[in-house]
C-alpha positions in Angstrom: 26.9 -1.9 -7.4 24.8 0.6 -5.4 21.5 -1.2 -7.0 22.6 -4.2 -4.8 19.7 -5.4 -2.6 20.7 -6.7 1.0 21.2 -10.5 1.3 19.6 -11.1 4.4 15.7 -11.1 3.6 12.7 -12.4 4.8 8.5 -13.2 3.7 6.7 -11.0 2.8 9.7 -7.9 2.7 8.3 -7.1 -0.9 4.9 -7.0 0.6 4.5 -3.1 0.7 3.0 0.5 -0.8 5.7 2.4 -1.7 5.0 6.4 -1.7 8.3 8.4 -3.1 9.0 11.5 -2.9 7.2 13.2 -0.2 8.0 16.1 0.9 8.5 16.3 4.7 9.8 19.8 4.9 10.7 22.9 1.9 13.3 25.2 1.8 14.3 27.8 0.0 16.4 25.7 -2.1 14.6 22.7 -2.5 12.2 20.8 -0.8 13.7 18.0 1.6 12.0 14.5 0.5 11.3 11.1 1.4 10.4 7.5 0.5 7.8 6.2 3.0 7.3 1.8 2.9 4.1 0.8 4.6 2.3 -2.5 4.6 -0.1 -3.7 1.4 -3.6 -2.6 2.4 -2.8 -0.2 5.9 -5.8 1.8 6.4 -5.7 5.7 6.6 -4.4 7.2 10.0 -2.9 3.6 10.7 0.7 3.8 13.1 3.2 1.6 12.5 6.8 1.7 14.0 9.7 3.2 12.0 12.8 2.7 11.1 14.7 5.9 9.4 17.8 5.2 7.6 20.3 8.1 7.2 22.7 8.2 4.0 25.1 10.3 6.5 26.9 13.1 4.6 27.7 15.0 1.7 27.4 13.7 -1.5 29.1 14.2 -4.8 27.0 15.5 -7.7 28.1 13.2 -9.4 26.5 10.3 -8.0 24.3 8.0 -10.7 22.0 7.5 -8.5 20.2 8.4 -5.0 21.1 7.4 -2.1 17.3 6.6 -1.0 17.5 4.2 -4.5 20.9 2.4 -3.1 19.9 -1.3 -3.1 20.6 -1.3 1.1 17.7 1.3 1.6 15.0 -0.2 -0.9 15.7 -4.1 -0.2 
């Protein structure tokens, strides 16, 4: 169920680099990362607006997967 992608979707959504897992600040106890979606072919230095999507909360350890993997966040 958390795989789920979003129904709502339009052109060229699938159209992107995906670069996981960087790192966007280190602690002591683990380094904090991200999952950055850009547009196919952006050039170096290139701006583009944002849109940051927060999971909200504590998690279980037990999850099976990720929040930044959920289906709602990667669709």
């Amino acid at each position: 169920m958390l795989r789920q992608p979003l129904v709502y979707s339009i052109p060229g959504m699938d159209e992107v680099e995906i670069r996981r897992d960087l790192t966007y600040r280190a602690t002591e106890q683990a380094d904090l990362t991200m999952d950055v979606y850009l547009p196919l072919g952006a050039s170096s230095g290139a701006r583009f607006p944002a849109v940051l999507f927060v999971h909200g909360g504590p998690l279980p350890t037990d999850l099976p997967l990720l929040p930044k993997d959920w289906g709602v966040y990667v669709s």
